[in-house]
C-alpha positions in Angstrom: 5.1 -22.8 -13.8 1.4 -22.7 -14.9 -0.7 -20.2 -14.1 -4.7 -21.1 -13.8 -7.0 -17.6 -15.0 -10.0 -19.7 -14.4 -13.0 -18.0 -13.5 -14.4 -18.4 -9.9 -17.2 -21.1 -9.8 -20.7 -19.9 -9.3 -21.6 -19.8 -5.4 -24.7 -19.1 -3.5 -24.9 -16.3 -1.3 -24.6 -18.1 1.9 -21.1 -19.7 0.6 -20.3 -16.3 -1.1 -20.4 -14.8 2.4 -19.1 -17.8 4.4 -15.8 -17.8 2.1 -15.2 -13.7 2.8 -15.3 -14.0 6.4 -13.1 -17.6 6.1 -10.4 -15.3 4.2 -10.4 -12.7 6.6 -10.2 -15.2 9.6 -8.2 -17.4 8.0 -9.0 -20.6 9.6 -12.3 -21.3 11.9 -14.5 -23.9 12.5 -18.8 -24.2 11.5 -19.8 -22.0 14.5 -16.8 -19.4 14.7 -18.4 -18.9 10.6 -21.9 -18.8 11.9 -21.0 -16.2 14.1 -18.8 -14.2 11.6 -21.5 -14.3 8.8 -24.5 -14.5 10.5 -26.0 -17.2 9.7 -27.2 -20.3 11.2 -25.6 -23.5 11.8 -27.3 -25.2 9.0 -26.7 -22.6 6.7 -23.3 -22.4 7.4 -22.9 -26.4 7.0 -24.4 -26.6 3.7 -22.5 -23.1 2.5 -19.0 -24.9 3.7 -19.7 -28.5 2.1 -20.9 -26.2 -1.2 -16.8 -24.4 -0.4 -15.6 -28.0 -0.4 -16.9 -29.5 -3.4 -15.4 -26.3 -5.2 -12.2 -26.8 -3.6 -12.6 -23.2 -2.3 -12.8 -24.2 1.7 -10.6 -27.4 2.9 -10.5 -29.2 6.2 -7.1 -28.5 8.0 -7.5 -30.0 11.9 -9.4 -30.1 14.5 -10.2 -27.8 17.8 -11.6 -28.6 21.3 -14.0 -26.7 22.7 -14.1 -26.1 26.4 -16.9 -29.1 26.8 -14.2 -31.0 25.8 -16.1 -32.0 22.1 -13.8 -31.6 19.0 -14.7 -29.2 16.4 -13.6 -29.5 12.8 -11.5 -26.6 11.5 -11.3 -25.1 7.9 -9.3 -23.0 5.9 -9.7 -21.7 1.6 -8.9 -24.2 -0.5 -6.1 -24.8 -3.1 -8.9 -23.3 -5.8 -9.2 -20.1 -3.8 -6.4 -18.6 -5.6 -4.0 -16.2 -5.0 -3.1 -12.7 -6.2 -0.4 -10.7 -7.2 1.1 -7.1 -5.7 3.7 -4.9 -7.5 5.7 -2.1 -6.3 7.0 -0.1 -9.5 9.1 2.0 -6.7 11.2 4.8 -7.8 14.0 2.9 -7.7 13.5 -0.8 -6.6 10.6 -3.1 -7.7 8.9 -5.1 -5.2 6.7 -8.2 -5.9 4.9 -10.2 -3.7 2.8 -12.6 -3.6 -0.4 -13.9 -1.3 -3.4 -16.5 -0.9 -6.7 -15.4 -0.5 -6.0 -15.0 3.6 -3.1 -13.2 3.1 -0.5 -15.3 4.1 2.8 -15.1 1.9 3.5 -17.3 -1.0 6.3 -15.6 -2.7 8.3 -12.9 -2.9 11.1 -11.2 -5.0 12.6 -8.0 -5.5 15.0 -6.1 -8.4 16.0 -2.9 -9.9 13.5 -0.8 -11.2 14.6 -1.4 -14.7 14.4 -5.2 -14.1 11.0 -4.9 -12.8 9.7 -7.7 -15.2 12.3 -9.9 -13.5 10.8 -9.6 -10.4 7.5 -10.4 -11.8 8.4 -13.6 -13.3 10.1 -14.8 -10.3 7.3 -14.5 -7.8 5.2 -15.8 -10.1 7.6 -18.7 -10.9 7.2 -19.5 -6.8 3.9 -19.8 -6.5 1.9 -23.5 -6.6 1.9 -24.6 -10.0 -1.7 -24.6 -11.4 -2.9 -21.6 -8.5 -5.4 -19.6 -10.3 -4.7 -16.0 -10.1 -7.4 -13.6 -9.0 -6.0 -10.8 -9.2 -3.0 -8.0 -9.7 -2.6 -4.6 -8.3 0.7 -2.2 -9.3 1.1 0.7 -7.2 3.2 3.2 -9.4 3.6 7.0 -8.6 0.9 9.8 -9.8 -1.4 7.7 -11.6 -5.1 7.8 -11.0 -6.4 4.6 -9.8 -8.3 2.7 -12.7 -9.2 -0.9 -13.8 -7.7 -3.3 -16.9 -7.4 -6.6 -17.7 -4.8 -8.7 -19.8 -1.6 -7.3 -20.4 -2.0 -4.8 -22.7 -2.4 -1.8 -20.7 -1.1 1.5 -20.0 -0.7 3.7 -17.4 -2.8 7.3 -17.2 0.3 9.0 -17.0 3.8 9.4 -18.7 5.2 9.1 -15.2 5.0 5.2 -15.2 5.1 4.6 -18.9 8.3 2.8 -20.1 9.1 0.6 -16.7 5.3 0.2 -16.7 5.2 -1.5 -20.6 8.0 -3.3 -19.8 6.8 -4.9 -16.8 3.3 -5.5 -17.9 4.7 -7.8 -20.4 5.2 -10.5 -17.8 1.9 -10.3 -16.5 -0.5 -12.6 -16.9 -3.1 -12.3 -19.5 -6.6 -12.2 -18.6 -6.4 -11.3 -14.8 -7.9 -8.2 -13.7 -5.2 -5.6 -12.7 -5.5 -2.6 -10.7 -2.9 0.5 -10.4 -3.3 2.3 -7.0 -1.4 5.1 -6.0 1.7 4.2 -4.2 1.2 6.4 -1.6 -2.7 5.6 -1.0 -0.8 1.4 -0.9 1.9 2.4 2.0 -1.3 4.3 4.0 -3.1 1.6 4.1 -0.3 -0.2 5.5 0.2 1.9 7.9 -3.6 1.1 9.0 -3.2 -2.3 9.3 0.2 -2.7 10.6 1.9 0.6 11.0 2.1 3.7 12.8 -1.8 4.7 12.1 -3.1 1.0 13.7 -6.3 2.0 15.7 -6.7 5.0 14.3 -9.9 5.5 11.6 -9.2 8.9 10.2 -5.3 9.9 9.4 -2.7 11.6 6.9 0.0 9.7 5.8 2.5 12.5 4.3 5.3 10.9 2.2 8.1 13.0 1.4 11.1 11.6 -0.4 12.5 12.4 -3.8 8.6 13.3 -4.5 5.2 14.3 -2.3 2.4 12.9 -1.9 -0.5 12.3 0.4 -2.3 9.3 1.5 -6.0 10.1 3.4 -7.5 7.9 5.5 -10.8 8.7 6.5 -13.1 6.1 8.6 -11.1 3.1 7.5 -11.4 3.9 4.2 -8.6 5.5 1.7 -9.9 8.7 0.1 -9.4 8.6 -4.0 -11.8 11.7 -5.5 -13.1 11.8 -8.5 -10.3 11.8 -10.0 -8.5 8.9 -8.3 -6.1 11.9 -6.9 -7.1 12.7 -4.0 -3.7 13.6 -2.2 -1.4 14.9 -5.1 0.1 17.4 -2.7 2.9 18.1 -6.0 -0.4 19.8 -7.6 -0.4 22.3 -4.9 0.2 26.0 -6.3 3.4 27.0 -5.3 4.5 29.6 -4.6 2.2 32.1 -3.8 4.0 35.5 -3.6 3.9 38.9 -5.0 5.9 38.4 -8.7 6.0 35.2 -8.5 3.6 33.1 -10.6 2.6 29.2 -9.5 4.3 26.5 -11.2 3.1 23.2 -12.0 5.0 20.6 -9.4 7.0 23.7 -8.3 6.3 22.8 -4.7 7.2 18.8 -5.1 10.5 20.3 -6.6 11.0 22.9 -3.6 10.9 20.1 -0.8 11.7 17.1 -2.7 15.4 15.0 -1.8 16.9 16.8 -4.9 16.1 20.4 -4.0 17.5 19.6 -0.4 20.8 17.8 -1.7 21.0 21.0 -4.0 20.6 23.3 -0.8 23.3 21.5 1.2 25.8 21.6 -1.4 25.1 25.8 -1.8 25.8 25.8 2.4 28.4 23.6 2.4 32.1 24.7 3.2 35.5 22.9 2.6 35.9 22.9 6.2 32.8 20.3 6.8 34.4 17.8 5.0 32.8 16.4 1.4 29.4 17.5 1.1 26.7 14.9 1.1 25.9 13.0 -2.6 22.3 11.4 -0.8 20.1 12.6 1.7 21.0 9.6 3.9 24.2 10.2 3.8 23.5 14.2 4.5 20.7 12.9 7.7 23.7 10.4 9.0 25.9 13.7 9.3 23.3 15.4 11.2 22.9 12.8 13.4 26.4 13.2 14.6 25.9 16.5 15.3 27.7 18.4 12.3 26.4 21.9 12.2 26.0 22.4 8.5 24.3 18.9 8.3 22.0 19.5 11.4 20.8 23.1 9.9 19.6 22.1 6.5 17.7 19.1 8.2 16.2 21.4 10.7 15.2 24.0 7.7 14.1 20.9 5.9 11.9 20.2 8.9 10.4 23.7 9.0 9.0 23.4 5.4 8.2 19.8 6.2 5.8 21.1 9.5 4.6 23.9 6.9 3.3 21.6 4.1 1.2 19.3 7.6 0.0 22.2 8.6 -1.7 23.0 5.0 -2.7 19.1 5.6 -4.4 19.6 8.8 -6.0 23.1 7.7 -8.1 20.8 4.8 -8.4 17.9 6.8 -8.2 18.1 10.3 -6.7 14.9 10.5 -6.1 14.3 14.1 -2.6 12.1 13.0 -0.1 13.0 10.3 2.4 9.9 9.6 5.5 11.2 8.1 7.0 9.1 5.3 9.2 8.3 2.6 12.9 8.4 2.2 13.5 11.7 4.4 9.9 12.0 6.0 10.5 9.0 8.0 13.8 10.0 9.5 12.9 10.5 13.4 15.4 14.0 13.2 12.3 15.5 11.4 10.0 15.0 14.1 10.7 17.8 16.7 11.1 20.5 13.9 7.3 19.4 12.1 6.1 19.4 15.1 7.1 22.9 16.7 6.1 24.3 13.4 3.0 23.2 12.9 2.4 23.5 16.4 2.7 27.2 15.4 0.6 27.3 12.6 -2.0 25.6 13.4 -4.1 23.6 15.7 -2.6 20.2 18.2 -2.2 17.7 15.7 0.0 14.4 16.6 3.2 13.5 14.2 4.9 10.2 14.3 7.0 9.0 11.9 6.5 5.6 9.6 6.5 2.3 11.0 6.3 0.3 7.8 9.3 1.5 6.3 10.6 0.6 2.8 8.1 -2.8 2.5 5.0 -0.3 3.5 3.6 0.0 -0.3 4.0 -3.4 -1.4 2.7 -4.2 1.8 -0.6 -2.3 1.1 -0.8 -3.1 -2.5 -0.7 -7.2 -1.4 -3.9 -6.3 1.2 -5.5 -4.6 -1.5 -5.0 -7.0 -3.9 -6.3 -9.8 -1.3 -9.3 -7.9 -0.7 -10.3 -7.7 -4.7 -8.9 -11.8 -5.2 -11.9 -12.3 -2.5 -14.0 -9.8 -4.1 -13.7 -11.6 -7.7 -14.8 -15.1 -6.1 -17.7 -13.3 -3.8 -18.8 -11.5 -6.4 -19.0 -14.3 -9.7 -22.0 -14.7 -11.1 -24.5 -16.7 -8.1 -26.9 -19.2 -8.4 -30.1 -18.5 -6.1 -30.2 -20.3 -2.6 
């Protein structure tokens, strides 16, 4: 297939604005976009025939109205675009991608390794001649930053090699994004997730890494940096003799420290010892002893690493993630212990579960495809 890098057509700001709430609504008719922008009747009927002749807004039905009159309905255009959301995941790569509302156009998924694969295939699905707005990656520890065209690199080693090798089958000449993965599968949980209805929130992944996504008024938290949340950078530990280590504390509580503490428990009598931690939280939730205690100590250090969450943030809501964070076995042992250490804070577990980051990284992506149409260079009204 073809993809179209076309630049957005120059808008005024009247259509600028009707288009941005149109994508957000996804369909509505001239007075439901008066209201959502604003403007006038008149205003909005010029700013949607301007949509038109772009191609950016398109007629798609009509509505009655309760005085029985018919109102025309509209929706973006074929020219609106689409845009493109990667998850370079530690283990799987997950593509998808979405129109200008939103709404799914293609999908695919494949090993890590393969991650180019994946690329080419969603973007194989899409309408031939779509332009592409934008791109946004969410890979692990990386600082959030800006680059166009395909030869780009990440800002860490962390993402290098799967991140060369998938960037290849990226188009050139679209602006791409990297956002933390962790920051991508909070804002899912905003939208759609555990967190929905709630402004201000910490979504604590724990899995084979840490990390921490912040949510504050609606709005992920980045710092200066773009690293706001990099809980692997705590010092750890902190103890007479004992000097800090960089990552020392992702490496404590991370899925192969906890594998590595079962397997030092473990007797003959249990049975094999667990090779993954799913395999290790299935055993505890039958009830084997062994199994059970190294969850529940897992737990403990788990409610410990909240409660240095909710001491800097005072969250009001900690969402637990990741591939042993969101495990519901977890929740009574965070929560008595950071009950203990610090003030009431709530604790529920994940809701988006593995799709959360690419799920984020698509709205993301969606909100910068609108932003790069909105924000082309404007003629004057």
């Amino acid at each position: 297939m073809e993809i179209d890098v076309a630049e957005a057509p120059r808008l005024t700001d009247s259509a600028s604005a009707v288009f941005a709430v149109l994508a957000q609504a996804g369909s509505a008719t001239r007075p439901q976009l008066a209201s959502l922008a604003g403007l006038s009747k008149p205003t909005v009927s010029s700013a949607v025939a301007e949509l038109e002749n772009a191609r950016l807004a398109a007629h798609s039905g009509t509505a009655s109205s309760g005085t029985g009159r018919s109102a025309a309905v509209y929706r973006l255009g074929r020219a609106a675009g689409a845009v493109l959301a990667v998850d370079l995941g530690p283990a799987l790569t997950r593509v998808r991608g979405c129109a200008l509302d939103g709404s799914l156009l293609a999908e695919a998924t494949a090993s890590r390794t393969d991650a180019a694969d994946a690329v080419r295939e969603a973007l194989g699905a899409l309408p031939d001649g779509i332009p592409l707005r934008s791109i946004v990656v969410a890979v692990g520890d990386v600082a959030a930053r800006d680059l166009r065209g395909s030869g780009m690199r990440p800002a860490t080693a962390k993402a290098g090699p799967v991140f060369d090798a998938m960037a290849v089958a990226l188009p050139p000449g679209v602006p791409v994004h990297l956002e933390n993965n962790v920051n991508c599968a909070a804002l899912a949980e905003l939208h759609e997730g555990a967190a929905r209805g709630r402004h201000t929130f910490g979504y604590l992944r724990i899995g084979v890494g840490i990390g921490l996504g912040i949510v504050v008024g609606g709005s992920v938290l980045r710092g200066s940096n773009g690293a706001a949340g990099e809980l692997a950078r705590l010092p750890y530990p902190w103890d007479d003799g004992r000097e800090p280590r960089q990552e020392a504390l992702e490496e404590y509580i991370g899925a192969r420290s906890l594998l590595r503490r079962a397997e030092a428990l473990w007797r003959g009598a249990d049975g094999p010892c667990p090779r993954t931690t799913e395999r290790l939280f299935a055993l505890a939730g039958e009830g084997l002893a062994p199994a059970r205690d190294i969850v529940a100590r897992h737990a403990a250090d788990v409610g410990r690493l909240a409660a240095a969450v909710t001491a800097v943030l005072d969250p009001g809501l900690i969402v637990l993630g990741g591939s042993t964070g969101a495990d519901p076995q977890l929740l009574p042992g965070v929560r008595a212990e950071l009950a203990r250490l610090s003030w009431p804070t709530e604790v529920v577990s994940s809701r988006v579960g593995d799709t959360g980051t690419v799920a984020g990284a698509a709205r993301l992506a969606v909100a910068r495809g609108v932003q790069t149409v909105t924000e082309a260079a404007r003629a004057e009204d």
